[in-house]
C-alpha positions as CSV (number, residue, x, y, z in Angstrom):
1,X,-103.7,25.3,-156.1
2,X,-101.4,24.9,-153.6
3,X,-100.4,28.1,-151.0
4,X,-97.5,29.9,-152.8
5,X,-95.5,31.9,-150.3
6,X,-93.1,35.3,-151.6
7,X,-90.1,36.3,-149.6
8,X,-90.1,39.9,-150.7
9,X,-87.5,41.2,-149.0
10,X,-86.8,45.0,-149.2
11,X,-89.2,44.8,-152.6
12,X,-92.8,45.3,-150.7
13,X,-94.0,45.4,-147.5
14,X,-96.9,46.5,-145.5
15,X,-95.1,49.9,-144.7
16,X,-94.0,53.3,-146.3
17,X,-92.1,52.3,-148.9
18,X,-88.9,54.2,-149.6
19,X,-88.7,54.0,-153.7
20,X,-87.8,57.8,-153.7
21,X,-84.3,57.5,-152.0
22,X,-81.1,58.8,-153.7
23,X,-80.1,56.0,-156.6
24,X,-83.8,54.1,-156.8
25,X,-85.1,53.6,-159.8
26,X,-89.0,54.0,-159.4
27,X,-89.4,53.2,-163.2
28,X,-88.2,49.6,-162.3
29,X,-89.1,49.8,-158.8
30,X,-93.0,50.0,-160.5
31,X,-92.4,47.7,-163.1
32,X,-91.6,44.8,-160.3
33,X,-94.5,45.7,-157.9
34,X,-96.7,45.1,-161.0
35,X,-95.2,41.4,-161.6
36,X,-95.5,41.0,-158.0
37,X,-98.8,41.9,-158.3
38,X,-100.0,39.2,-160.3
39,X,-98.3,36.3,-158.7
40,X,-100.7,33.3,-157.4
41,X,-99.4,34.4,-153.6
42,X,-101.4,33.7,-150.7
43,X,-98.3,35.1,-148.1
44,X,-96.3,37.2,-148.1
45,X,-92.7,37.4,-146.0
46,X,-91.7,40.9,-146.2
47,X,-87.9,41.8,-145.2
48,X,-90.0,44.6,-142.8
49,X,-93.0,44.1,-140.8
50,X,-95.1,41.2,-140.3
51,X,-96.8,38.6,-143.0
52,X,-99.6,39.5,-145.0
53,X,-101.6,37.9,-147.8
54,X,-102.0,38.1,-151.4
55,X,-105.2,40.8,-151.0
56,X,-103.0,43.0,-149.3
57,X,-100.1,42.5,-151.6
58,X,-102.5,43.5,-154.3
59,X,-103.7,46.6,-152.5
60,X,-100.3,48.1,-151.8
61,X,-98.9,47.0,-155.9
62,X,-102.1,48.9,-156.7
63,X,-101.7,51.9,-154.6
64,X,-97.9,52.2,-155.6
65,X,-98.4,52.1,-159.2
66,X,-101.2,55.1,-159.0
67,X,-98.9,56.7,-157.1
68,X,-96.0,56.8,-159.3
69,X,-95.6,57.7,-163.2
Protein backbone atom coordinates (compact mmCIF):
# COMPACT_ATOMS: atom_id res chain seq x y z
CA UNK A 1 0.00 0.00 0.00
CA UNK A 2 1.07 3.17 -0.86
CA UNK A 3 1.98 6.10 2.04
CA UNK A 4 -1.42 7.82 2.65
CA UNK A 5 -0.75 11.25 4.25
CA UNK A 6 -3.87 13.22 6.55
CA UNK A 7 -3.87 17.00 6.76
CA UNK A 8 -5.73 17.16 10.06
CA UNK A 9 -5.91 20.47 10.67
CA UNK A 10 -7.25 21.74 14.06
CA UNK A 11 -8.92 17.85 14.24
CA UNK A 12 -5.61 16.13 16.01
CA UNK A 13 -2.38 16.90 16.76
CA UNK A 14 0.43 15.77 18.90
CA UNK A 15 -0.63 18.44 21.57
CA UNK A 16 -3.28 19.25 24.37
CA UNK A 17 -6.17 19.12 22.57
CA UNK A 18 -8.76 21.68 23.33
CA UNK A 19 -12.24 19.60 22.76
CA UNK A 20 -13.61 21.20 26.04
CA UNK A 21 -13.87 24.84 24.89
CA UNK A 22 -17.14 26.83 24.95
CA UNK A 23 -19.36 25.49 21.79
CA UNK A 24 -17.32 22.00 21.09
CA UNK A 25 -19.03 19.15 20.74
CA UNK A 26 -16.89 16.33 22.31
CA UNK A 27 -19.67 13.73 21.34
CA UNK A 28 -18.68 14.44 17.69
CA UNK A 29 -15.29 15.63 18.43
CA UNK A 30 -14.83 11.63 19.64
CA UNK A 31 -16.80 10.16 17.06
CA UNK A 32 -14.15 11.70 14.38
CA UNK A 33 -10.89 10.89 16.32
CA UNK A 34 -12.26 7.26 16.15
CA UNK A 35 -12.61 7.41 12.15
CA UNK A 36 -9.41 9.01 12.15
CA UNK A 37 -8.20 6.35 14.01
CA UNK A 38 -8.60 3.75 11.64
CA UNK A 39 -7.46 5.32 8.53
CA UNK A 40 -4.48 3.44 6.48
CA UNK A 41 -2.17 6.83 7.49
CA UNK A 42 1.40 6.68 7.71
CA UNK A 43 1.67 10.86 8.31
CA UNK A 44 0.17 12.95 9.70
CA UNK A 45 0.11 17.00 8.98
CA UNK A 46 -1.42 18.47 11.96
CA UNK A 47 -2.64 22.33 11.71
CA UNK A 48 -0.26 22.52 15.16
CA UNK A 49 3.04 21.06 15.86
CA UNK A 50 5.16 18.94 13.80
CA UNK A 51 4.35 15.59 11.59
CA UNK A 52 3.91 12.41 13.16
CA UNK A 53 2.91 8.86 11.95
CA UNK A 54 0.03 6.64 11.99
CA UNK A 55 1.30 4.89 15.51
CA UNK A 56 1.16 8.10 17.15
CA UNK A 57 -2.08 9.09 15.52
CA UNK A 58 -3.42 5.86 17.04
CA UNK A 59 -2.05 6.56 20.45
CA UNK A 60 -3.50 10.01 20.88
CA UNK A 61 -7.38 8.65 19.02
CA UNK A 62 -6.90 6.09 21.79
CA UNK A 63 -6.05 8.18 24.72
CA UNK A 64 -8.83 10.78 23.74
CA UNK A 65 -11.62 8.37 23.47
CA UNK A 66 -10.76 6.81 27.12
CA UNK A 67 -10.67 10.09 28.19
CA UNK A 68 -14.00 11.30 27.13
CA UNK A 69 -17.64 9.71 27.53
Amino acid sequence: MPPAGLFSGDIVYDGRLLDDIHGADQKNYVATIARLRNLPVTVVHPGHESPFDGTRLREIADACIAARP
